[in-house]
Residue frames as qw, qx, qy, qz and C-alpha x, y, z in Angstrom:
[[0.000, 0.890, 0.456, 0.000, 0.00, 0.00, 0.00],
 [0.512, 0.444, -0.081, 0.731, 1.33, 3.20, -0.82],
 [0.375, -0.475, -0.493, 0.626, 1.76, 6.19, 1.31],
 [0.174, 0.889, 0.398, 0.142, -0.18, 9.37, 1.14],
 [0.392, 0.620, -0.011, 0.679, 1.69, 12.38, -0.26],
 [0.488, -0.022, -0.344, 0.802, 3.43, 14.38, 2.33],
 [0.030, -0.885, -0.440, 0.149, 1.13, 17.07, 3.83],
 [0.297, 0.544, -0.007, 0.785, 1.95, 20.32, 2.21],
 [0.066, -0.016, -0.364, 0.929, 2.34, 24.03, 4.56],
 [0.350, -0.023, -0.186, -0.918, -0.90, 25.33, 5.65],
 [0.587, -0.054, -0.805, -0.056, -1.98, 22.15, 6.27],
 [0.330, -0.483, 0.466, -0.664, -3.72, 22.10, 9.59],
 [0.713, 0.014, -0.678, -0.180, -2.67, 19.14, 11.21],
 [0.559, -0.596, 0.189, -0.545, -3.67, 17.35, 14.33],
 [0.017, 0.232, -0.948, 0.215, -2.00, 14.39, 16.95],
 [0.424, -0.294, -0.843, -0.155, -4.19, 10.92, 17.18],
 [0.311, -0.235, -0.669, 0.633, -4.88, 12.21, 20.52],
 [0.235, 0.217, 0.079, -0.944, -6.59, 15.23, 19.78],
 [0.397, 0.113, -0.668, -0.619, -8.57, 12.99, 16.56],
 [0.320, -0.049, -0.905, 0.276, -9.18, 10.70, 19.18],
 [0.032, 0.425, 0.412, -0.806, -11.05, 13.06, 21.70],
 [0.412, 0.277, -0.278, -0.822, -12.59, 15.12, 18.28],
 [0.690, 0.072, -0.595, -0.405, -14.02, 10.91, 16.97],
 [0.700, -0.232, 0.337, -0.585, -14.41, 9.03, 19.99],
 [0.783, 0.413, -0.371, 0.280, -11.90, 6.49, 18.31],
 [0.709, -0.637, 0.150, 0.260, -9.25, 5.25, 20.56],
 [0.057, -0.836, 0.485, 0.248, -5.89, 6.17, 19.52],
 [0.392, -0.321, 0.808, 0.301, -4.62, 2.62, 18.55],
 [0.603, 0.590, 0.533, -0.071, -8.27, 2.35, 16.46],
 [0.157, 0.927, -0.068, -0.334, -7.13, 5.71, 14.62],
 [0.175, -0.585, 0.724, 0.321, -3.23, 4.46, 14.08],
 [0.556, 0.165, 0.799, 0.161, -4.64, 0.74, 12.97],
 [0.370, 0.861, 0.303, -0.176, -6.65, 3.27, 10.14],
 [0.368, 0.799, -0.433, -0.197, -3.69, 5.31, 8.59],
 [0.411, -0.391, 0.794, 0.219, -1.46, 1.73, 8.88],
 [0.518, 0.402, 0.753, 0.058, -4.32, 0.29, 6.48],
 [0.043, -0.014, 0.353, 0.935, -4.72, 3.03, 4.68],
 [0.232, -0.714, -0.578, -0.319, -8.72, 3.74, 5.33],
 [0.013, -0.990, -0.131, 0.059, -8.46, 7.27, 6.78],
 [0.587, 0.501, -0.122, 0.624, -5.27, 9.47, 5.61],
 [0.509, -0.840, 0.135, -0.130, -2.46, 10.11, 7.74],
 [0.577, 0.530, -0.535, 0.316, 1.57, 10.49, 8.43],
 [0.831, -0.358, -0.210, 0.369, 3.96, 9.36, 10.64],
 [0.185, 0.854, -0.208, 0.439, 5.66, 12.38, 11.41],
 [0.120, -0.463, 0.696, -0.534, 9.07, 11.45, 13.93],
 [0.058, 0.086, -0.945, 0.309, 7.36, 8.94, 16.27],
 [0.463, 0.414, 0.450, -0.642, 3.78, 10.38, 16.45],
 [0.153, 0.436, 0.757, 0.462, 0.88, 9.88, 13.97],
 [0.168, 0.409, 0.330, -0.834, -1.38, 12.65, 12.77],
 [0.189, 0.502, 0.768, 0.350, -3.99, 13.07, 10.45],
 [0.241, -0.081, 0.002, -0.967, -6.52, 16.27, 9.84],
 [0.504, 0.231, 0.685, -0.472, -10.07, 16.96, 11.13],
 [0.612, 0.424, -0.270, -0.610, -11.10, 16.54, 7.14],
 [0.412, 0.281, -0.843, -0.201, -9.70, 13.36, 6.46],
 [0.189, -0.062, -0.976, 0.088, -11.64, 12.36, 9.49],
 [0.497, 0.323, 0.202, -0.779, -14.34, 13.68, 9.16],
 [0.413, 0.451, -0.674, -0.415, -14.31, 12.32, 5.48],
 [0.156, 0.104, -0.979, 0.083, -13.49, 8.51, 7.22],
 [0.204, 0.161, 0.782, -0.566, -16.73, 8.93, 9.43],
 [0.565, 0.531, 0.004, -0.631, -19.26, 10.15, 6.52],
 [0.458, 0.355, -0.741, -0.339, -17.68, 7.18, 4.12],
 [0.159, 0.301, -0.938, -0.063, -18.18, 4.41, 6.54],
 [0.516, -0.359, -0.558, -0.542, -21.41, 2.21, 7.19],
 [0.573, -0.482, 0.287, -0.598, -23.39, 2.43, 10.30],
 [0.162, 0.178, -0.969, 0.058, -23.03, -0.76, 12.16],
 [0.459, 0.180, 0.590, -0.639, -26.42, -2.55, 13.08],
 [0.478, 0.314, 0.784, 0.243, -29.45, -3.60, 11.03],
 [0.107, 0.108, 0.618, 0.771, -30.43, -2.32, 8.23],
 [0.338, 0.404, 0.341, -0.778, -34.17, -0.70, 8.31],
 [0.168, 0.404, 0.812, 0.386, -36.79, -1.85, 5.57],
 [0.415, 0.033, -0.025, -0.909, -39.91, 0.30, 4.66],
 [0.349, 0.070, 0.803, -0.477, -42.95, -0.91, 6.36],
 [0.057, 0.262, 0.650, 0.711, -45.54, -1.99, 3.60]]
């Protein structure tokens, strides 16, 4: 899997920790996510970060867990 391009300046990135607190995701849930590559995010030095778009993005892309709802006839 490849790695996403290198945030550019201006960029307004945030630590798992903060992403964590902001999504109610645990930090290692968050990391296991940019390692797979299903929400974008760098390794920057020892820490991981990501932006609140990309998760935001991750939370609006993925399906609700539970059943499914029919229409009643």
């Amino acid at each position: 899997m490849q790695e996403p391009a290198r945030p550019s300046a201006g960029v307004n990135l945030i630590p798992l920790s903060e992403a964590a607190r902001l999504s109610g995701y645990s930090m290692g849930h968050l990391r296991h996510l940019i390692v797979k590559g299903l929400l974008m995010g760098w390794k920057l030095g020892r820490n991981y970060v990501t932006t609140q778009e990309a998760l935001r993005d991750y939370q609006n892309s993925k399906p609700r867990p539970g059943r499914k709802r029919t229409e009643a006839s």
